[in-house]
N, C-alpha and C positions, 0 to 999 in steps of 0.2 A: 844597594839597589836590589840586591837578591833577595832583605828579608819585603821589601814593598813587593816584587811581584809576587809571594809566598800569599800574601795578605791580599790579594786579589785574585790569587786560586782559589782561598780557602773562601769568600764569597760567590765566586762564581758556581762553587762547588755544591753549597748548599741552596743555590737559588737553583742550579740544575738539578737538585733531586727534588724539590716541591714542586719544580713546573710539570711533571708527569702526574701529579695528584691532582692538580687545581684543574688539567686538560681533563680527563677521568672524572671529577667534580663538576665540570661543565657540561660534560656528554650527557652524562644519566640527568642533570637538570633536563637540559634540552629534551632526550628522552620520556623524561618523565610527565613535559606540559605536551608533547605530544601524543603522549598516551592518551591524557584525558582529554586534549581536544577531538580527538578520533573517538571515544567514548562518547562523549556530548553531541558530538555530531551523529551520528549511529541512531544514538534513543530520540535524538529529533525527527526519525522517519516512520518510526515506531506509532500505531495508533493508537489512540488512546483518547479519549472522548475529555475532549479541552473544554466544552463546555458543560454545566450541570446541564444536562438534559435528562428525563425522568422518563429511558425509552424501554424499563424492562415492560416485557408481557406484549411489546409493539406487536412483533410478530406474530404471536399466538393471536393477537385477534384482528389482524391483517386477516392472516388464511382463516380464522375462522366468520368473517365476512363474505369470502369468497365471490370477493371482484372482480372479474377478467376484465383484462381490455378486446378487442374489438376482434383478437386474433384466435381468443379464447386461454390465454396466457395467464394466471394471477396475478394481479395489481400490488402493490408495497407502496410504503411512502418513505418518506426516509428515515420517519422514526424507525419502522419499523425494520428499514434497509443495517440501519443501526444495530437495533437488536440484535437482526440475524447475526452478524461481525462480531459483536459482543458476547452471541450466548456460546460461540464457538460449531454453528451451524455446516452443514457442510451443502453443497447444493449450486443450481445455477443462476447467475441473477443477468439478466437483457437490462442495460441501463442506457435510456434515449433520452432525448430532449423532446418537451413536448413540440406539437408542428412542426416535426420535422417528416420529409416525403421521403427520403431514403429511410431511418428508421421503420416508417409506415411495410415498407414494402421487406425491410430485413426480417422484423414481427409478423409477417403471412411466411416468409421461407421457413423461420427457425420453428414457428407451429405445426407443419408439414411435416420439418425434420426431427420434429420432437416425437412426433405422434406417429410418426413409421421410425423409429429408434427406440420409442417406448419407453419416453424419460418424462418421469413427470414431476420432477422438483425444478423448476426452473419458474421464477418469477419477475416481474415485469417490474423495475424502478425506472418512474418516469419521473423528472426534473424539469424546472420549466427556467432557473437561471435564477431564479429571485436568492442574492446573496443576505436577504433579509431571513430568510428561513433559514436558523443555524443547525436545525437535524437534515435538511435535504442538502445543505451544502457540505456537511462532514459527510454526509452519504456520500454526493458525488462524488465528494476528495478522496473519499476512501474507494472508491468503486472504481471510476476511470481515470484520478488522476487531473493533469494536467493535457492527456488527451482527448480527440471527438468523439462525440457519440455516432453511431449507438456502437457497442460493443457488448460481446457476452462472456462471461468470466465466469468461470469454478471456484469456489469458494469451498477450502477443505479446512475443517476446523476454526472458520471464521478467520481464514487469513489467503488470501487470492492467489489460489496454487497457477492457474493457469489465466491467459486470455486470449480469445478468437477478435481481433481486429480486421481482418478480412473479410468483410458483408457481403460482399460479391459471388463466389467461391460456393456452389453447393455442397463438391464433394469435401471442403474444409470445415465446413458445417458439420456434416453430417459425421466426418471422422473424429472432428472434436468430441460430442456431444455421445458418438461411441466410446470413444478414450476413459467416460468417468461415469460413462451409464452404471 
C-alpha cells in the first residue's frame, strides 16, 4: 500500500512543478494578444489619408486664390483642409456647415476677435455634408470629428493641439485665439 501511494506522489509531484510554467505560459500569451490589440486599436485613430487622394500643393493655392467668405475669413476646401493636416501646418481652421445661422453669426464674432487679437492665419472650411466628396469628408473627420459644427481648432504641426466648442462665449473666443496668437 505504501509503495502505490509513493507512485502517486511522485505524479502529483511532477504535474505540480509544470503547472506553474503552463500558468506563466498563459499569462504572457494573454499579455501578448493584448499588447497588439491595444496597438491596433491606437493606429486606427491615427490619420492618415485612407484614400488616394492627390491633395499636395491644395493649400498653397487655396490662399493663393484668396477667397474669403462673407466675414472676410479665408475659404479652404477640403482638399486643401487636407493638405494643411498633411504638410504639418500649424494655424487656425473655423470648420461650419454650409446654411447654417449659428455658424453665420459665430464667422462675424470670430472676424472681430481675430482682427482686434491680430491673428491672421485662421481659415474658413466649410462642408455641406455631401458623404460623396471623400476629401471634404476626411476633412471634416479629421477637423471636428464626430461632433457639431462650427467649431474652431488650432492646428499645431498638422495635428489638432487644441479646440474652442463654445460659440457663444466672447471672452473664450477671444482668450483662445490669444492662447496661440
Amino acid at each position: 500500500m505504501n509503495k502505490k501511494s509513493n507512485k502517486k506522489s511522485e505524479q502529483y509531484g511532477s504535474f505540480c512543478s509544470i503547472l506553474p510554467i503552463c500558468i506563466l505560459v498563459s499569462i504572457l500569451t494573454a499579455v501578448l494578444v493584448a499588447l497588439i490589440f491595444s496597438i491596433a486599436f491606437v493606429q486606427s485613430f491615427k490619420f492618415e489619408a485612407k484614400t488616394k487622394l492627390n491633395v499636395a500643393g491644395a493649400f498653397k493655392e487655396a490662399i493663393s486664390k484668396q477667397q474669403k467668405d462673407a466675414n472676410g475669413i479665408m475659404t479652404i476646401s477640403g482638399e486643401a483642409a487636407i493638405d494643411f493636416f498633411t504638410s504639418n501646418k500649424s494655424g487656425f481652421i473655423f470648420a461650419s456647415e454650409q446654411n447654417c445661422n449659428a455658424c453665420a453669426e459665430f464667422g462675424s464674432r470670430l472676424a472681430t476677435a481675430a482682427e482686434s487679437a491680430e491673428v491672421t492665419d485662421i481659415y474658413h472650411f466649410e462642408y455641406n455634408g455631401d458623404e460623396d466628396n471623400k476629401a471634404e469628408s476626411a476633412a471634416r473627420n479629421v477637423a471636428i470629428g464626430k461632433e457639431n459644427a462650427p467649431v474652431l481648432i488650432y492646428v499645431r504641426n498638422g495635428v489638432v493641439y487644441d479646440r474652442l466648442d463654445d460659440i457663444n462665449s466672447e471672452s473664450n473666443l477671444s482668450t483662445f485665439l490669444a492662447k496661440y496668437k
